[in-house]
N, C-alpha and C positions, 0 to 999 in steps of 0.2 A: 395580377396586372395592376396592382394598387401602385401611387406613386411613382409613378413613371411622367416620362413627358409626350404622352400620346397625345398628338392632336385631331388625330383622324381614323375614320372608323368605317370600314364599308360593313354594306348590308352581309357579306355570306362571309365576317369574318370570326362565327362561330358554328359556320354549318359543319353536321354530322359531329358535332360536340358531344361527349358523354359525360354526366358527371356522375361522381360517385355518392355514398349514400348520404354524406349531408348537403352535396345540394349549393355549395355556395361561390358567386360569381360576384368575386370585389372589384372593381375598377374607382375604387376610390383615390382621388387626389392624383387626377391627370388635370389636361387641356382640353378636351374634348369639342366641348361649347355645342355639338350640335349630335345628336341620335339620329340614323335614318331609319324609314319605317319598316318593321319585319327583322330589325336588326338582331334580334331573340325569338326567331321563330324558331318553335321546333324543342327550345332549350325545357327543361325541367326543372326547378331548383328551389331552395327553401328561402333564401335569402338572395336578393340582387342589392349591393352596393353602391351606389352612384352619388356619393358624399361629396361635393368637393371638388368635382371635376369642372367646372365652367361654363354648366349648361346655360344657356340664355331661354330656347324654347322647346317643346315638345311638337313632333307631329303626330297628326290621329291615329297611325297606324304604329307609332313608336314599336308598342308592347305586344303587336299582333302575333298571334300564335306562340305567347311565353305561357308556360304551362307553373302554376305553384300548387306544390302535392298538397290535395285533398285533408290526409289524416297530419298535415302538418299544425302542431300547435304555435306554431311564433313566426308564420309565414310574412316577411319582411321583405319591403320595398322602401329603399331607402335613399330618398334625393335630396338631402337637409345641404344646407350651404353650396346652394348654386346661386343662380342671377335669374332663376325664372321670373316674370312679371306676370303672366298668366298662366290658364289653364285651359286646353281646346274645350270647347263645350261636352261634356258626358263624354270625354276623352276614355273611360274605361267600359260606356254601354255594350257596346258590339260583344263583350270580354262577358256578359252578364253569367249565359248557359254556357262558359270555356272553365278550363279550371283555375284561370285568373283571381274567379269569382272566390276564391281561398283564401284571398290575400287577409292577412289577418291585423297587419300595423304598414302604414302608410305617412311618412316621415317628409316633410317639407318645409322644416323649419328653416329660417336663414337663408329663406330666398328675397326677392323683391316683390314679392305676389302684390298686387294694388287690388284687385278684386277677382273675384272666383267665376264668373259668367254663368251660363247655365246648368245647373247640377253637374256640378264637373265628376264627382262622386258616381253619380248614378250606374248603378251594377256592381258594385262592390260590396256581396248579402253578406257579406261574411268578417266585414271587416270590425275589430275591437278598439282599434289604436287609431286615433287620428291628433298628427300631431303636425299646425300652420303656427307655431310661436314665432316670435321674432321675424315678422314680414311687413308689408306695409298697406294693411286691409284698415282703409276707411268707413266700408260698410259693408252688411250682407243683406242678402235676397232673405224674405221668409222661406222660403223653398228651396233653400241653396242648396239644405240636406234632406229635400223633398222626394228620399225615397223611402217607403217603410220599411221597406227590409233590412236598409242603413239602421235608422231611427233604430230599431230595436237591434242590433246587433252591437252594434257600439258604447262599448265600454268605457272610453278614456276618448277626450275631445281637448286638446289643447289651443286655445286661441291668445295666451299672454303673450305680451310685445309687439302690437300692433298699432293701431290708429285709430280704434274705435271708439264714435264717440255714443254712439245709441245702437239699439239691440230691438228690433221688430218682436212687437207681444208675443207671436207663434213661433216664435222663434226656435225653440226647444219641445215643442208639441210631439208628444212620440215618443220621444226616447226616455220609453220604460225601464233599461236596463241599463243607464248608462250612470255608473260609480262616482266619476271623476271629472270635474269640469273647471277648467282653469283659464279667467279672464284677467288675469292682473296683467297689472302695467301697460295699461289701454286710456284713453282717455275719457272712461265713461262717467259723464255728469246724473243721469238718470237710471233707474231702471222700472222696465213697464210694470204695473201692478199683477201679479201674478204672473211673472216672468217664467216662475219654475215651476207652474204647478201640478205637471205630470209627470215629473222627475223624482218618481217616489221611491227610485234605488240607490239615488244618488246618497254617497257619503261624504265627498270632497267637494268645496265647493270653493275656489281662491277669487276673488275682487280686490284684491289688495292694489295698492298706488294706483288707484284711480284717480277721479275727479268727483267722484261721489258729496253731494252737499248734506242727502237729506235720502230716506227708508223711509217708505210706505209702509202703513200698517198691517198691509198684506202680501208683500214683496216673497215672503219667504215660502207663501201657502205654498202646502203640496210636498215638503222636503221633509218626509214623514222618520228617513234612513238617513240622516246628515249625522256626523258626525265631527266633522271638523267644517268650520267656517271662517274664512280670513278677509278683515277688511281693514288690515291697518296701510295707513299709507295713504287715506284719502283727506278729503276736508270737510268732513263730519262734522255737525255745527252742535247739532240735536238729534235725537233719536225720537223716533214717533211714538207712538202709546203702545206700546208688548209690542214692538217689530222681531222679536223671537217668540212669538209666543204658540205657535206651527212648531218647532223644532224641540221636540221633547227626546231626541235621543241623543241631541247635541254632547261633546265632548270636550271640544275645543272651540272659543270663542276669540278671536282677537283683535281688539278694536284699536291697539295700541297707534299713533303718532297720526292723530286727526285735531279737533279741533272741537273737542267737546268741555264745556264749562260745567253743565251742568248734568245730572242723572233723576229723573222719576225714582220716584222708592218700589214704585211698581214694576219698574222700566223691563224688566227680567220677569216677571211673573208669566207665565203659560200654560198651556193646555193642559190636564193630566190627565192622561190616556189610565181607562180603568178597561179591567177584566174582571171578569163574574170567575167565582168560586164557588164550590160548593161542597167542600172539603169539611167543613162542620156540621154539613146536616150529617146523620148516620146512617149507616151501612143500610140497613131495613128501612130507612125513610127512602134509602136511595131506590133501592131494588121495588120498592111499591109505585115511584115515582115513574120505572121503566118502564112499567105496563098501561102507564096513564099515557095520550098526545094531549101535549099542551101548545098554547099558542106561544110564540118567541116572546109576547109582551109579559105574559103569566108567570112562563119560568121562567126569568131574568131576576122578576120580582122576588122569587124566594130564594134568591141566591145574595150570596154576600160580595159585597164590589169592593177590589182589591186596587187598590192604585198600583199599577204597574209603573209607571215613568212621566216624568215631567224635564223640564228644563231643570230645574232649581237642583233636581233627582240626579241627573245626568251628568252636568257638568263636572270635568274634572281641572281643567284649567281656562284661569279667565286673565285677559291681558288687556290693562287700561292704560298703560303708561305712554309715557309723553304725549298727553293733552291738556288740558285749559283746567281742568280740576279746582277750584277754591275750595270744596266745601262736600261733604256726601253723607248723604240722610242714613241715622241710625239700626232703619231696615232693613238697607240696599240689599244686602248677603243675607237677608234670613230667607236660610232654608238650605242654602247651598249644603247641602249634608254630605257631597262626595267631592268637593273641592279640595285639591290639593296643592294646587298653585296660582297663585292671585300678586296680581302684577301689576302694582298702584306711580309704580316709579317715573318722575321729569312731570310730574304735575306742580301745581303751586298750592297745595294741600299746608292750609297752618295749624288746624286742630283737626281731631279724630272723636267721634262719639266713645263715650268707654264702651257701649254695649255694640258698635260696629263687628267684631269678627265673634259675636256671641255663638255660639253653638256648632263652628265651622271645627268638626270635632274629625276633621278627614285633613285638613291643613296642613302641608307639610310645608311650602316654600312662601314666603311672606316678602315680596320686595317693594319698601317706600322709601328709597333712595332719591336722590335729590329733591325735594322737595322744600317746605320750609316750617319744618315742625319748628317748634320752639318747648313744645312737654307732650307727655303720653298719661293718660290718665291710669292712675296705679293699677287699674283691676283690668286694664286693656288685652290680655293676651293672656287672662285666668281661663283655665278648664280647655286650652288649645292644645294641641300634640306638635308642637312645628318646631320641623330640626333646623332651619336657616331663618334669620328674621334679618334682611338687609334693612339699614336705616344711616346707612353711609349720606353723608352731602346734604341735610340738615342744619338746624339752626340749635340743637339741643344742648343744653348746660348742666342740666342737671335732672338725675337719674339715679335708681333704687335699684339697687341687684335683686333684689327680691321681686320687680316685673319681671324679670328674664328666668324666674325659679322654674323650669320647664324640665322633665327628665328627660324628654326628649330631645331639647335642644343641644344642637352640635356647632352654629358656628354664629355668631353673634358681631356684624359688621355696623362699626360706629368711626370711620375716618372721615375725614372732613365736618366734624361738628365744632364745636366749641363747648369742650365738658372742664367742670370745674378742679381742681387736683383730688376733692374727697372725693367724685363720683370716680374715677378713674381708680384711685384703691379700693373704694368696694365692689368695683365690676372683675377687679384681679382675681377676687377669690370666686367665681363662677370659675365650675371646670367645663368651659367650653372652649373652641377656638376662636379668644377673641381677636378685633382689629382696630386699633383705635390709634392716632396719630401720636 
């Protein structure tokens, strides 16, 4: 029934309907504009399509007596690109004990939504996927996803492309299980102090092209499982004292195209999450100790504490480019021991510490392209493993092939400098793939 040019739809024009075993009813990319209620009673299916058709509104009983199977894992309801403005109040409760209650992704992007009214959500225990991108939500209720059975069942929360300019402290209170949480391209100026702090499964967390000024020192408590964080895109001035220092299993940082001048040499410094061991003491020390009860404080004591992870630990790519940069303290990176890509490029960067990427012995990708080096200090890039080092769009003249002596290096990019004609025949004889104007 997809693409067609239906404009109208009565109630009983799927009665005594049977479908077969996947279950799925497209009407995508009609006219429709309007659903009457009960319009899917009766039906079964895994999937309903409704993409695209020209819905403007829903009524309370739209969905009444639609049945989505039980043991289905990717049970989808899909009304992304319509003209919806609202949502009837708790429009799916009555659905709560129906098998409605299965729905498992719930698609609404690319409507007009302006705000959500009261728990529009509520009765959907089941649901994993909620995805309101690209609509036009000025604000939310603290309660909007005030049901617990939600809160913990949802996995994936998409809210980028909207109107938001602030986010209610409780906002996220609950949602123990939820992975994936995507605010970018909202207009958020603030975020509450401990925004996320019960959000301890969370891995994904996108803020990017915000309006972001300024990170509390404690913004991130609680994001114990993050693994990727994105907040390039805002107008970051300064960063606060360890505003990562909560996120020790971090992987991805990206701070790229704000408006940062300056970096703390601490600024990255964080928690390290320690575990007790006790894999040195011996067999016979162990088996005498099984028969003893000790207090937690006693035996902790004679055990050995292992640093499992930290920020510094974790990270594997960090992304600073295009911001305010003059200048970055000789510490910044020490520790980064699992860094493999670091992303300094579109700053206004004119010298480098020699001991800046000391020890970064996990390094593979190195980009300080456009910038405005004018020299690299000889011993800058000794004892590194990094197969790419971009240093395109620079100010540099002159230069020793013997910094670039890397076994490892594979492609060595120097266009848009200014190098003198000897540096250029001693960069020839490196067998890499060079680039140079």
């Amino acid at each position: 029934m997809s693409q067609n040019q239906l404009q109208v739809l009565h109630a009983e024009a799927f009665q005594g309907l049977k479908f077969g075993q996947s279950g799925i009813l497209d009407m995508s990319q009609n006219k429709l504009q309007d659903l009457p209620p009960k319009v899917f009673d009766s039906l079964e299916l895994d999937r309903l399509n409704l993409q695209n058709i020209n819905l403007i509104q829903l009524h309370a009983g739209t969905f009444q007596g639609l049945t989505f199977g039980r043991y289905c894992s990717r049970c989808i309801l899909d009304m992304s690109q319509n003209k919806l403005q609202e949502l009837p109040p708790k429009v799916f409760y009555k659905f709560r004990f129906t098998m409605l209650g299965y729905l498992r992704s719930l698609r609404l992007e690319g409507n007009q939504l302006r705000s959500l009214g009261d728990r529009p959500f509520y009765g959907l225990d089941y649901l994993e996927e909620l995805n309101l991108q690209q609509n036009q939500l000025t604000d939310l209720d603290e309660d909007v996803f005030g049901d617990d059975f939600l809160k913990r069942s949802l996995l994936d929360l998409k809210l980028g492309g909207n109107r938001l300019t602030t986010l209610p402290g409780g906002l996220f209170n609950g949602f123990t299980n939820l992975r994936k949480l995507q605010l970018q391209s909202n207009q958020l100026v603030r975020l509450p102090q401990q925004l996320f702090q019960t959000l301890s499964s969370l891995e994904f967390l996108n803020l990017s092209h915000n309006e972001l000024v300024t990170l509390s020192s404690d913004v991130f408590y609680g994001l114990s499982s993050l693994r990727s964080l994105r907040l390039e895109g805002n107008r970051l001035r300064s960063l606060a004292t360890r505003p990562f220092y909560w996120l020790y299993r971090l992987e991805e940082l990206h701070l790229a195209q704000n408006q940062l001048t300056d970096l703390d040499e601490d600024v990255f410094d964080g928690y390290d999450r320690y575990d007790y061991d006790d894999s040195h003491q011996c067999s016979s020390h162990r088996r005498r100790s099984s028969h003893r009860r000790r207090s937690s404080r006693r035996r902790r004591s004679s055990l050995r504490r292992v640093r499992r992870s930290s920020l510094k630990r974790s990270l594997l790519e960090l992304n600073l480019g295009g911001n305010r940069l003059t200048a970055l303290h000789d510490g910044l990176f020490k520790g980064f021991r699992s860094l493999r890509t670091l992303q300094l490029q579109s700053n206004q960067l004119a010298r480098l510490p020699k001991q800046l990427f000391q020890n970064l012995s996990s390094l593979n990708f190195l980009n300080l392209s456009q910038n405005a080096l004018e020299e690299l200090p000889p011993s800058l890039f000794d004892g590194l493993n990094l197969s790419v080092i971009d240093l395109s769009h620079n100010k540099l003249r002159t230069l020793n092939a013997t910094q670039f002596d890397l076994e490892s290096l594979t492609t060595l990019d120097l266009r848009g400098n200014r190098l003198t004609d000897a540096t250029r025949r001693d960069l020839a004889r490196l067998k890499v793939e060079l680039y140079v104007d």
